[in-house]
TORVO-782617 format. One record per residue (C-alpha): x, y, z; residue in three letters. Coordinates in pm, whole numbers, padded with zeros to 5 digits, always signed. Example, Ala and Ser with C-alpha at 12.3 -4.5 7.8 and 13.67 -1.06 7.14 Angstrom:
2
+01230-00450+00780Ala;+01367-00106+00714Ser;
//
This chain:
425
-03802+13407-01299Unk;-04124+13216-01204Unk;-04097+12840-01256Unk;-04359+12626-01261Unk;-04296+12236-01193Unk;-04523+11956-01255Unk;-04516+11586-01097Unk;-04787+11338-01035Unk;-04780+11070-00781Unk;-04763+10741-00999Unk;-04413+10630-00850Unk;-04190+10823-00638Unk;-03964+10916-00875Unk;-04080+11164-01039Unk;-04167+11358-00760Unk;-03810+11323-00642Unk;-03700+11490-00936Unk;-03887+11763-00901Unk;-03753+11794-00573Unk;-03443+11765-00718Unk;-03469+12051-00986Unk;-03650+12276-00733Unk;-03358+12241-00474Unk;-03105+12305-00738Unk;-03286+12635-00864Unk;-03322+12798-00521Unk;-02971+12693-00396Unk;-02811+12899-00746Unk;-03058+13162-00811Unk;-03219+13327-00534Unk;-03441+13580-00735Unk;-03627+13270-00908Unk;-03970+13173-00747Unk;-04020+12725-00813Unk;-04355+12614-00726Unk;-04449+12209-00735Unk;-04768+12129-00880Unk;-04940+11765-00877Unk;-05087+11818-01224Unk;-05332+11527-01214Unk;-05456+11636-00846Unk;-05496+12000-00995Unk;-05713+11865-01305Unk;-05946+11609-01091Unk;-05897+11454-00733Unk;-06125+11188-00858Unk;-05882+11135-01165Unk;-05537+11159-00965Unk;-05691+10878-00738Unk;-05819+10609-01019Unk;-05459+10736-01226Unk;-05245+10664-00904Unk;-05435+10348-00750Unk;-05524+10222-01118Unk;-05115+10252-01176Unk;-05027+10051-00887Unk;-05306+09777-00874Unk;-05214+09705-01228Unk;-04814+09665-01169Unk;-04871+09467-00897Unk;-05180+09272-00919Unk;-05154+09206-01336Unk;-04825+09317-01460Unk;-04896+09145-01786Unk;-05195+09335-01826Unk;-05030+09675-01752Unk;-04752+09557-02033Unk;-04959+09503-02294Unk;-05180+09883-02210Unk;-04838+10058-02215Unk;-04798+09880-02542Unk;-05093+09976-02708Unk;-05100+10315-02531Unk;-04756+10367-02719Unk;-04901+10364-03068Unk;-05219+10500-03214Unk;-05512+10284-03070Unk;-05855+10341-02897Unk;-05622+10324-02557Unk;-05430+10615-02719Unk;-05680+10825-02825Unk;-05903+10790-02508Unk;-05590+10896-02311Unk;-05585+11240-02593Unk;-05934+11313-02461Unk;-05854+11326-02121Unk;-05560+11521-02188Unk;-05754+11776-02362Unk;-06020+11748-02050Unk;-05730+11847-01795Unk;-05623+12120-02025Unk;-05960+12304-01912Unk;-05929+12256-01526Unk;-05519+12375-01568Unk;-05600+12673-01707Unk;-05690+12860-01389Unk;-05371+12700-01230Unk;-05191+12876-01475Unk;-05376+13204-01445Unk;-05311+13216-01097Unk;-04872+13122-01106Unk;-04793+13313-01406Unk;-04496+13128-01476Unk;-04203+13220-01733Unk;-04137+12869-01790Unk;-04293+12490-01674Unk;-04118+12176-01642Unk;-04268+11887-01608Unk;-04166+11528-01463Unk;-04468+11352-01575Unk;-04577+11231-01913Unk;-04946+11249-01891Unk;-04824+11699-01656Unk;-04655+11790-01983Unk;-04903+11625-02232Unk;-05201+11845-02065Unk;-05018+12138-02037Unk;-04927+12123-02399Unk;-05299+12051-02510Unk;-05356+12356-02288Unk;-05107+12591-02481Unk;-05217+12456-02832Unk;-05582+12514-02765Unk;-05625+12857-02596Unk;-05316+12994-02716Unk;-05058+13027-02411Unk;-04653+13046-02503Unk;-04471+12996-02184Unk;-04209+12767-02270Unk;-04273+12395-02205Unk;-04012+12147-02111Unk;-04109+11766-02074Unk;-03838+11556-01844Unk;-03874+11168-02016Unk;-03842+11033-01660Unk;-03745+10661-01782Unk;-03448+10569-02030Unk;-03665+10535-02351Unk;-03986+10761-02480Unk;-04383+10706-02535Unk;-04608+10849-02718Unk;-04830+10949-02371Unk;-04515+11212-02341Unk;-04581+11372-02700Unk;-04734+11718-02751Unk;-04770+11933-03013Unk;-04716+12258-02742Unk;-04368+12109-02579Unk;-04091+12306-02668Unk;-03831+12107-02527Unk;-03774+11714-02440Unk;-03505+11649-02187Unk;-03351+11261-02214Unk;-03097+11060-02054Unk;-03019+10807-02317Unk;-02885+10833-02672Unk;-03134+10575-02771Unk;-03418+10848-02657Unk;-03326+11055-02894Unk;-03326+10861-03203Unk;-03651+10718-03116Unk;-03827+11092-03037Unk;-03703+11172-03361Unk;-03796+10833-03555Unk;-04080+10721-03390Unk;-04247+11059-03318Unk;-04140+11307-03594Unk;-03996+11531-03302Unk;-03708+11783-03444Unk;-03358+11708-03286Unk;-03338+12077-03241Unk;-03593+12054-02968Unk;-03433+11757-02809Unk;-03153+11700-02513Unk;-02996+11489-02402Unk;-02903+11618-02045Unk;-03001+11307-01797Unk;-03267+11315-01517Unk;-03297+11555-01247Unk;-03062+11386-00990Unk;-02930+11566-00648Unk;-02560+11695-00697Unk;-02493+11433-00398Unk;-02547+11171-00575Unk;-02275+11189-00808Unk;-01928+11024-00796Unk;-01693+11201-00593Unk;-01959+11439-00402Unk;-02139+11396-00069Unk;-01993+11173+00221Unk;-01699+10941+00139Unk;-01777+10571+00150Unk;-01512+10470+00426Unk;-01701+10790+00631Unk;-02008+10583+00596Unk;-01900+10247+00654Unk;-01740+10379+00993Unk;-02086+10509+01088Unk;-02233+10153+01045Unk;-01997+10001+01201Unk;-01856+09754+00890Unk;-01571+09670+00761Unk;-01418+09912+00527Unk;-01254+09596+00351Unk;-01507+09429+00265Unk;-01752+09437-00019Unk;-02083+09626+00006Unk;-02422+09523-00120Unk;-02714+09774-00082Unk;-03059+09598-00159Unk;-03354+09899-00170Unk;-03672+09686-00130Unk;-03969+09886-00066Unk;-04105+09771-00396Unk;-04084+09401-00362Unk;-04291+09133-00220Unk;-04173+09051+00115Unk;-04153+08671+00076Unk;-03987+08750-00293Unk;-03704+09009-00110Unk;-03624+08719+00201Unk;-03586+08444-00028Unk;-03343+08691-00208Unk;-03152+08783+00138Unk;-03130+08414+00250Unk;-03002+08358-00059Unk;-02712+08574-00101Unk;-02635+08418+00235Unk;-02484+08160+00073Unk;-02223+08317-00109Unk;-01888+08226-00019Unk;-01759+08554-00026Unk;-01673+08815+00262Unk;-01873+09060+00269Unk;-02174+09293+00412Unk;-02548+09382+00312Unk;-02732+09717+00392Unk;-03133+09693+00326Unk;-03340+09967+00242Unk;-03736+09883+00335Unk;-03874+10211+00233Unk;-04241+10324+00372Unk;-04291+09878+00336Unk;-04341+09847+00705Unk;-04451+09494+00648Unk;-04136+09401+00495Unk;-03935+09629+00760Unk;-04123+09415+01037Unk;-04074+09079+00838Unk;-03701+09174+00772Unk;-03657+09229+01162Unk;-03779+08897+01247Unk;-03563+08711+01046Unk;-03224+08890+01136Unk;-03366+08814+01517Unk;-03360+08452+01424Unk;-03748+08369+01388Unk;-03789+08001+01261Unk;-04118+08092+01096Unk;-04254+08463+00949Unk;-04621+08489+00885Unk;-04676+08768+00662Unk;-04962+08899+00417Unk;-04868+09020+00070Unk;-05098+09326+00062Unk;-05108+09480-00268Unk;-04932+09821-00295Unk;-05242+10001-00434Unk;-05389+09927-00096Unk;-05134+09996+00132Unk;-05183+10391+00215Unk;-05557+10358+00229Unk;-05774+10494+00571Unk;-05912+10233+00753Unk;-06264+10372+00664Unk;-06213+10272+00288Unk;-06466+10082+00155Unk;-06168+09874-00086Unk;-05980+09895+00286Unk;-06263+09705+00475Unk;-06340+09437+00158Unk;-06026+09358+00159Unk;-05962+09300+00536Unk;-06317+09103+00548Unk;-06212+08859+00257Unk;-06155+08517+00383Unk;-06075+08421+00026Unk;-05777+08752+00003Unk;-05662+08633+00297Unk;-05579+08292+00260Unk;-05452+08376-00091Unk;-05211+08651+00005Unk;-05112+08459+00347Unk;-04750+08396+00334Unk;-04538+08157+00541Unk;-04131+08212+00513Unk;-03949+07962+00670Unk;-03559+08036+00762Unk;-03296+07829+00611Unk;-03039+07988+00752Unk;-02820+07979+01112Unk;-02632+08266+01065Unk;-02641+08593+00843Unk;-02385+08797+00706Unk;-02339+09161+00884Unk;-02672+09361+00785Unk;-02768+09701+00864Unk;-03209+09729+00791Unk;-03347+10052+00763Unk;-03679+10218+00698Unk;-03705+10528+00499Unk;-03449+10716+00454Unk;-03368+11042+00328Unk;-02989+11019+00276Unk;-02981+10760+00027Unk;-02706+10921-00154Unk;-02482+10807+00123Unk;-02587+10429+00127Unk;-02522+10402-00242Unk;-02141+10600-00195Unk;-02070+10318+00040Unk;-02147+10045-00184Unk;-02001+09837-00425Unk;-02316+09678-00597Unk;-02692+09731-00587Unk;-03011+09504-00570Unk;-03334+09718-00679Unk;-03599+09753-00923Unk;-03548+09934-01259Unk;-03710+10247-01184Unk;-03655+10554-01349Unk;-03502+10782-01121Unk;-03306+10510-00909Unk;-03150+10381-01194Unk;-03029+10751-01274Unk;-02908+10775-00879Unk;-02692+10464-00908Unk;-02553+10549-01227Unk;-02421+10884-01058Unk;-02254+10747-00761Unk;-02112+10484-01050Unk;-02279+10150-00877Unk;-02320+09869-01091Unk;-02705+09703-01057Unk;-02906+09378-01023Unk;-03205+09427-01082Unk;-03486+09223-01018Unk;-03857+09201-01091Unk;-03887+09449-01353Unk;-04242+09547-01430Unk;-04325+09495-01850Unk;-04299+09827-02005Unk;-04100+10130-01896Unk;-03869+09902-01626Unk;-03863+09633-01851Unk;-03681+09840-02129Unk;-03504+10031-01858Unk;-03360+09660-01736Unk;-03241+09584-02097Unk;-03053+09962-02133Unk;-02859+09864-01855Unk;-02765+09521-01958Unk;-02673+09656-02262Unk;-02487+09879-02166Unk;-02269+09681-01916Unk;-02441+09895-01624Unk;-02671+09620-01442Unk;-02751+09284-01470Unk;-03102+09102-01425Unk;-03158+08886-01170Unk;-03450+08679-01315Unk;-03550+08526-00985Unk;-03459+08462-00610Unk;-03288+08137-00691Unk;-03011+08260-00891Unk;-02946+08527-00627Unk;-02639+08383-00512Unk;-02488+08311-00841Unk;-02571+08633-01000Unk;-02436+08849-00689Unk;-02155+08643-00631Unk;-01993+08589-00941Unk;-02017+09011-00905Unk;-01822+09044-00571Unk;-01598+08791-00639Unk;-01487+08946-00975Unk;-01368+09303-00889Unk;-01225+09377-01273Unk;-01561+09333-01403Unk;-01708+09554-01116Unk;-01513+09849-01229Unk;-01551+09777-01556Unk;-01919+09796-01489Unk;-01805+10144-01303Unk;-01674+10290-01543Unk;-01962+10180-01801Unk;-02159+10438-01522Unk;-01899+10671-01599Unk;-01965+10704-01930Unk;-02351+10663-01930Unk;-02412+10950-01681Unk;-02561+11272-01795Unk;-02332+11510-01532Unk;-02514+11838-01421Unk;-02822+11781-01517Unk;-03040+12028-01279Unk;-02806+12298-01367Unk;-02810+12212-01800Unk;-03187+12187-01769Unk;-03250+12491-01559Unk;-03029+12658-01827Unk;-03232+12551-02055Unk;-03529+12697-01905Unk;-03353+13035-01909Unk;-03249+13036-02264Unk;-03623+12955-02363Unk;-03772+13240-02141Unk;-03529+13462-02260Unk;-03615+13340-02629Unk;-03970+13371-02558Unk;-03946+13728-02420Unk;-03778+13830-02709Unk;-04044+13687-02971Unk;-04297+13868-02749Unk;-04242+14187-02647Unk;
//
């Protein structure tokens, strides 16, 4: 079977859940061929660059602003319909991508992937099955199609609102979870005392992972020195990511530096050449620099045992090994925790798809936010110093978790090209 995947690059995870999916298909079914394609590269190079900056300047520079476009995105408004016309512009430049794969099936990770591909199928008449993955905990309209024959979910709540808020049929609706690596869940992949060994910490003690690469540097020490003063026992891994500032920052600190200097460049700017013209405006800006300057004074004499890290790609066995986790509310990393069964602070939430994301969790005794650095300590600590709520909080993962999912979705796949063959030959 030829499957066709589709991603785009506005936050990693849904690019790590096509990774996911993809691995799982060629590990169980050798005859299959799985082919990754950045939809919004494939439609315009121009458009994939304003989509992909435009995303992360507005999260980070004007998260308000971003809020209220996801708002008005998500019901029918001039934002709404101008995003239709584009979709229906893509569908033109994906139709030789199609031509050329053939594919049985596609599955897309990305609202805006599946939304042109649909367009695409409506308008010149194509019937490969279409699957949409709704990569965060709760729908929008940006995901909706009139060509989508199936939407994949990982929250009850998604389902009601699919079929109340966008007149979707629950027969072409389920509920099966995100893509997430089998390692990932509870009771696969490297034991946590394995782990803990291999840093070097105490298998005794509590664990707290805090996965960064998303923060503000001075936002994620203030956090750190904070949970320093938690009179409890125990130890703190940190996840930087591709943030090298951060990394570098974090390094200082556990050395002992009195002062770090640091410079909060914006995400949106951080993987740009040197010969960018936004690259070179921003680096000649007396007036960027001294407003994004940053001085972080220590507070503290002595930390608690920390392991730092940059990028990793064995996440899976940082998250086995701990008992509680600091991060942002995205999509897929909420899914990852929830399948090792690790309870979550999060912090920083952007408004829209993390903010509702945040409030699944609390309400559903998963996570709990953490609305700012200060209350670090108290947050975190009442946590590790209350183990019967921790596992309570486990076993609220327990439930929550969609189990399986690459392997229910792929089946999926194969019930609609077998479906489709049928109707068509």
């Amino acid at each position: 079977m030829n499957v066709m995947i589709l991603t785009a690059s506005t936050g990693g995870g849904h690019n790590r859940a096509s990774n996911a999916l993809k691995d799982y298909i060629n590990a169980h079914d050798p005859d299959a061929a799985v082919t990754i394609i950045d939809a919004l590269e494939e439609c315009s190079s121009t458009l994939n660059y304003a989509v992909v900056k435009g995303y992360k300047a507005l999260v980070t520079l004007t998260p308000a602003l971003f809020g209220a476009m996801y708002k008005s995105a998500d019901k029918k408004s001039p934002l709404s319909d101008t995003i239709n016309i584009v979709y229906q512009q893509c569908a033109k430049r994906m139709l030789p991508v199609i031509e050329k794969y053939a594919p049985d099936v596609i599955i897309s990770c990305h609202p805006f992937a599946g939304a042109i591909v649909g367009y695409m199928k409506k308008e010149y008449g194509y019937h490969m099955p279409l699957i949409t993955i709704v990569t965060d905990f709760l729908p929008h309209r940006s995901y909706i199609s009139e060509g989508i024959d199936a939407y994949v979910t990982a929250s009850s709540p998604a389902k009601e609102i699919l079929m109340k808020e966008y007149d979707i049929s629950p027969d072409n609706i389920y509920d099966y979870g995100h893509p997430v690596y089998e390692k990932f869940y509870e009771g696969n992949g490297r034991s946590r005392e394995e782990v803990l060994a291999e840093l070097g910490f105490d298998q005794n003690k509590r664990t707290v992972l805090i996965m960064a690469g998303s923060f503000g540097v001075t936002d994620i020490l203030e956090i750190y020195e904070n949970l320093q003063k938690i009179d409890v026992d125990y130890q703190i891994i940190v996840i930087t990511g591709r943030n090298q500032q951060l990394y570098d920052a974090f390094e200082e600190l556990l050395n002992n530096a009195d002062q770090i200097v640091t410079r909060e460049e914006p995400e949106f700017l951080a993987d740009l050449g040197e010969d960018s013209i936004l690259r070179y405006l921003y680096d000649q800006s007396e007036i960027f620099m001294e407003m994004l300057t940053r001085t972080f004074s220590r507070t503290i004499d002595h930390h608690k045992p920390t392991k730092l890290f940059f990028f990793v790609d064995n996440v899976d066995d940082y998250m086995h090994a701990s008992d509680l986790i600091v991060t942002k509310p995205g999509g897929l990393t909420t899914s990852e925790s929830i399948a090792c069964s690790l309870p979550m602070v999060v912090f920083k939430a952007y408004p829209g798809q993390e903010e509702q994301n945040a409030a699944l969790l609390v309400e559903n005794n998963i996570g709990v936010i953490m609305e700012n650095s200060e209350v670090a300590a108290e947050v975190v600590g009442s946590l590790l110093s209350d183990g019967e709520r921790l596992e309570k909080m486990r076993e609220s993962c327990r439930r929550f978790v969609r189990k399986n999912s690459c392997q229910r979705i792929y089946e999926l796949a194969k019930k609609l090209v077998a479906k489709d063959r049928a109707e068509h030959t």
